[in-house]
VOBA-1610 file (N, C-alpha, C; in pm, whole numbers, padded with zeros to 5 digits, always signed):
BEGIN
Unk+00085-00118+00000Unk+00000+00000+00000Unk+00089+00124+00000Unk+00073+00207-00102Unk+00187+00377-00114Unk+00119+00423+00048Unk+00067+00401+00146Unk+00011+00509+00247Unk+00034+00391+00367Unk+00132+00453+00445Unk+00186+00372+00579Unk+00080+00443+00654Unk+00036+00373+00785Unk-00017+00418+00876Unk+00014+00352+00993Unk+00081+00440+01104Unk+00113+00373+01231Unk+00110+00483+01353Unk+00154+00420+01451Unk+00105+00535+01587Unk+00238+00615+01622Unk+00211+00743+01640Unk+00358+00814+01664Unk+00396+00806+01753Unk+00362+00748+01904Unk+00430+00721+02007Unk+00344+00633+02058Unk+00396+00547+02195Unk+00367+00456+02283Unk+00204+00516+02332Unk+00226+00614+02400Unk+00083+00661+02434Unk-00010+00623+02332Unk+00039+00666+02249Unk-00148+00659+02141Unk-00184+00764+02155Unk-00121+00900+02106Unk-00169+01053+02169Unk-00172+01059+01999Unk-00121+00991+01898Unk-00103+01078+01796Unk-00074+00956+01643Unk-00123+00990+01574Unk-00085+00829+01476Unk-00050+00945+01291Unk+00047+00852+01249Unk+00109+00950+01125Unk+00078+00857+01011Unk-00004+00909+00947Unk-00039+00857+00771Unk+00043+00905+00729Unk+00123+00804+00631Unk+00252+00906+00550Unk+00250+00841+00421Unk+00194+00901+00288Unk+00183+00863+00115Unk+00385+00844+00055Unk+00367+00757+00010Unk+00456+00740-00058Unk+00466+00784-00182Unk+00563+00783-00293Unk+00542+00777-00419Unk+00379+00828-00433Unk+00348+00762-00575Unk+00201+00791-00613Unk+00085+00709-00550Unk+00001+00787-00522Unk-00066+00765-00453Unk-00245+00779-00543Unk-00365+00743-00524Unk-00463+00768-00554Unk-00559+00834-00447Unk-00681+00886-00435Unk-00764+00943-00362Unk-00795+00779-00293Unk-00845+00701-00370Unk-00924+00573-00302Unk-00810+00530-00237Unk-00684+00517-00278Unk-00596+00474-00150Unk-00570+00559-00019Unk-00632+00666-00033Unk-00618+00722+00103Unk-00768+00728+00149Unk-00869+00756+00063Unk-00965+00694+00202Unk-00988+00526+00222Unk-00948+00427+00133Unk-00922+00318+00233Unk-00789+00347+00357Unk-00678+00409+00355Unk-00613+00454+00468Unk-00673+00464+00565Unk-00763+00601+00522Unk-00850+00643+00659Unk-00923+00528+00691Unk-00980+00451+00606Unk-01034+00302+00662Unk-00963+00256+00820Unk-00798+00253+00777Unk-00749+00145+00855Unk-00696+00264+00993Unk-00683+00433+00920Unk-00670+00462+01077Unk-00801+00461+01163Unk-00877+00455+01141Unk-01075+00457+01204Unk-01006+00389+01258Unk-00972+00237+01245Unk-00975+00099+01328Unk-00877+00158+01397Unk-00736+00203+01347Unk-00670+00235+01513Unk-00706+00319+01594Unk-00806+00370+01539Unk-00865+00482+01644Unk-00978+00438+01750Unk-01052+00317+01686Unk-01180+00257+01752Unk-01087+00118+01892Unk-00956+00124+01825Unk-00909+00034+01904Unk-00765+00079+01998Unk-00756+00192+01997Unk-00668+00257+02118Unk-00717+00212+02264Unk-00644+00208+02328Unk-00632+00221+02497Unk-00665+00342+02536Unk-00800+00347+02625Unk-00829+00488+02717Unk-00949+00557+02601Unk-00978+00597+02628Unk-01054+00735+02537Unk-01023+00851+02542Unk-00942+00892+02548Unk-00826+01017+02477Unk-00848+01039+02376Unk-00813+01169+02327Unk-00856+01249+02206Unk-00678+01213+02118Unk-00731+01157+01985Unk-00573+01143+01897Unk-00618+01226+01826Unk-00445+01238+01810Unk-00434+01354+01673Unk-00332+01281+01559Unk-00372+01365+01423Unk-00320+01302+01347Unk-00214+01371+01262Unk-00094+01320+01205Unk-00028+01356+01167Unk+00007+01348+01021Unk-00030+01394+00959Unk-00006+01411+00774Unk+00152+01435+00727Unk+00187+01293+00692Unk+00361+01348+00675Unk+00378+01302+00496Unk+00417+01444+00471Unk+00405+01444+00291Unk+00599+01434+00266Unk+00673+01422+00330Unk+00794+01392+00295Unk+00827+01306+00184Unk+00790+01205+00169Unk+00800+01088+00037Unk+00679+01093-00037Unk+00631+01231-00085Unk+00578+01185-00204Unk+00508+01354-00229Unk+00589+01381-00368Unk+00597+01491-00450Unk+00461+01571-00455Unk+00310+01538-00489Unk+00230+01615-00510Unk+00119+01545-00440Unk+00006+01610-00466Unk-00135+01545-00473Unk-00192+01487-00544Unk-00282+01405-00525Unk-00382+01336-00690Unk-00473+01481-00691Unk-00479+01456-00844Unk-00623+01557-00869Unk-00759+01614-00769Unk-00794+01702-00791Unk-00934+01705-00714Unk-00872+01720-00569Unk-00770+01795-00542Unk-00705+01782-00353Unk-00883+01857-00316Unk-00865+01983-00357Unk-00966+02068-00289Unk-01085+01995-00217Unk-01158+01921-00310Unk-01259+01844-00278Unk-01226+01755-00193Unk-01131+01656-00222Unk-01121+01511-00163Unk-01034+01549+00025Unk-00977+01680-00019Unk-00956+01736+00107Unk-01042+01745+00253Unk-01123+01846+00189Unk-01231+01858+00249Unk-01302+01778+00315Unk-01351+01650+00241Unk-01477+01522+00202Unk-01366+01439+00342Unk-01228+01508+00366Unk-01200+01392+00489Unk-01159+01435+00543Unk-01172+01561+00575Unk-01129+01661+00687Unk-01300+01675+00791Unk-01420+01635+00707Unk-01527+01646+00718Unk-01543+01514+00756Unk-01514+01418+00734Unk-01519+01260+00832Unk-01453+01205+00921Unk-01445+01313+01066Unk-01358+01281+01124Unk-01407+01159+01217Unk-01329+01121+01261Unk-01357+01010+01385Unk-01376+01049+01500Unk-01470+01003+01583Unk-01551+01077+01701Unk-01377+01136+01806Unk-01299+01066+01793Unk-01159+01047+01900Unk-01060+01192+01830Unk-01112+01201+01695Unk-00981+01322+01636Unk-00956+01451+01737Unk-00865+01465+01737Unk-00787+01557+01761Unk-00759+01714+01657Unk-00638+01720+01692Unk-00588+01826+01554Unk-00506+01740+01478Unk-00525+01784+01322Unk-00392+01779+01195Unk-00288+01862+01176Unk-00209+01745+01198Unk-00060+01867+01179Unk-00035+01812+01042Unk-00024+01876+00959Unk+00040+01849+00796Unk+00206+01853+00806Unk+00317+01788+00784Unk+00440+01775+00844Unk+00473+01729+00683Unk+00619+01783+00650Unk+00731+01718+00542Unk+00678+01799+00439Unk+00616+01895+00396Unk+00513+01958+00252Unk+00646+02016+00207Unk+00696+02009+00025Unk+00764+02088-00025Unk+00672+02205-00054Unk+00721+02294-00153Unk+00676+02367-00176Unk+00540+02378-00285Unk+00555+02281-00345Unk+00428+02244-00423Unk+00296+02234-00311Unk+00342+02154-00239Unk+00226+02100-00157Unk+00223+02253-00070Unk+00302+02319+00018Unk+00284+02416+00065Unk+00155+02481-00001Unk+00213+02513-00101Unk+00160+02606-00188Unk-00022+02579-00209Unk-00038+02417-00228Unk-00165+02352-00248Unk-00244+02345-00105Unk-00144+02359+00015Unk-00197+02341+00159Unk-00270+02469+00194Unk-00166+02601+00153Unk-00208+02750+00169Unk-00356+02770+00104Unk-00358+02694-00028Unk-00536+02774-00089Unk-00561+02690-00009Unk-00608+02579-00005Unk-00717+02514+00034Unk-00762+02551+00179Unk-00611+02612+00253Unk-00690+02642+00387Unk-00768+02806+00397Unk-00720+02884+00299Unk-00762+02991+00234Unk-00912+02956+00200Unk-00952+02857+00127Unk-01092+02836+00082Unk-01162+02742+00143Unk-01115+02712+00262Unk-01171+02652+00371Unk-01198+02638+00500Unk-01090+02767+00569Unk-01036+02790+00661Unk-01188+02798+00753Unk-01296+02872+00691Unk-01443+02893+00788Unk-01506+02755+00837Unk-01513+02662+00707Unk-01585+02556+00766Unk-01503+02457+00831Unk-01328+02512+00862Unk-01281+02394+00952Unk-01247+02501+01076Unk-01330+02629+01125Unk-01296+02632+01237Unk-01319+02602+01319Unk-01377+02464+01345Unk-01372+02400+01486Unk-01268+02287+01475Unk-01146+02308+01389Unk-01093+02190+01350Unk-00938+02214+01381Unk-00831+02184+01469Unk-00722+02223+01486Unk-00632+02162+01386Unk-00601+02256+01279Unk-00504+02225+01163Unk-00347+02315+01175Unk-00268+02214+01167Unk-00152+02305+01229Unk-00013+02264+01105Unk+00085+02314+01094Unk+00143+02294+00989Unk+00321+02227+01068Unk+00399+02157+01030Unk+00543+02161+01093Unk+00645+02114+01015Unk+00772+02118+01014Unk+00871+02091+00908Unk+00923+01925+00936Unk+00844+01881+01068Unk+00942+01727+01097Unk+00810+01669+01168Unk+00810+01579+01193Unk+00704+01463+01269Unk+00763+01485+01425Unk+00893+01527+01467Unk+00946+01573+01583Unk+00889+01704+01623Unk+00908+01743+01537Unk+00834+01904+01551Unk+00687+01909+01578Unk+00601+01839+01472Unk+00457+01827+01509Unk+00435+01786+01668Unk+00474+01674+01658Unk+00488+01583+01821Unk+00476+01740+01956Unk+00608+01823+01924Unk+00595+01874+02003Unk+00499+01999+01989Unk+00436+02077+01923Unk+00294+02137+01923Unk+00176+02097+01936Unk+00170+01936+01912Unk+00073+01903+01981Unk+00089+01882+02139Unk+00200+01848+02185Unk+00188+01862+02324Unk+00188+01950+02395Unk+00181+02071+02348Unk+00154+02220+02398Unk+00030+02223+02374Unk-00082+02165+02296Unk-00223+02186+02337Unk-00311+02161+02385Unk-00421+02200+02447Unk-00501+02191+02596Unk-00500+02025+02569Unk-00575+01957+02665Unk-00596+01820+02720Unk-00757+01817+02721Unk-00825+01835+02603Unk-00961+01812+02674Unk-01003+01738+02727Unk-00955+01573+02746Unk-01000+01473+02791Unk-00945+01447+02917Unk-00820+01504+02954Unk-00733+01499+03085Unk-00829+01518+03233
//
């Protein structure tokens, strides 16, 4: 499968989808398929967050805007915030509109941006604990 999915630390505070090479839309929402299940099957009921790491793999499939959205809009009762982590500048560039032309209907949605999966890690642990 081009789309790894595993947990970013021991806790279970945080799990990183990361696309490889080329990728399709249907391979990432079967992804989201398989993070649901790590999400329905964590320890505790804690709020996860998720981590979007675009490092290994150059662009988007077609249609980002939409297919963006359509799963930013199905979250799992447990989500947290998205940190988008590894974006060159293409993707930058594709991350900036879309949050530009979307930014209203995800403000109840903590979307955060970082240059490393180390880096994300640590902005999410600077934010509140709602479940604590």
């Amino acid at each position: 499968m081009p789309i790894d999915i595993r947990w970013a630390d021991e806790a279970q505070s945080a799990i990183i989808i990361q696309p490889s090479g080329k990728w399709s839309w249907e391979d990432f929402y079967n992804a989201t398929k398989d993070a649901f299940s790590l999400l329905d099957n964590a320890d505790g009921s804690h709020t996860i967050h998720t981590i979007l790491e675009w490092s290994k793999t150059a662009t988007w499939p077609m249609n980002t805007m939409v297919h963006g959205k359509n799963l930013l809009n199905r979250q799992h009762s447990r989500q947290g915030a998205f940190v988008f982590t590894g974006m060159n500048a293409v993707l930058n560039g594709l991350f900036q509109v879309f949050m530009r032309l979307n930014g209203k209907a995800l403000q109840d949605t903590t979307v955060l941006t970082a240059k490393t999966v180390d880096e994300a890690l640590a902005k999410l642990a600077e934010l509140p604990h709602p479940n604590a």
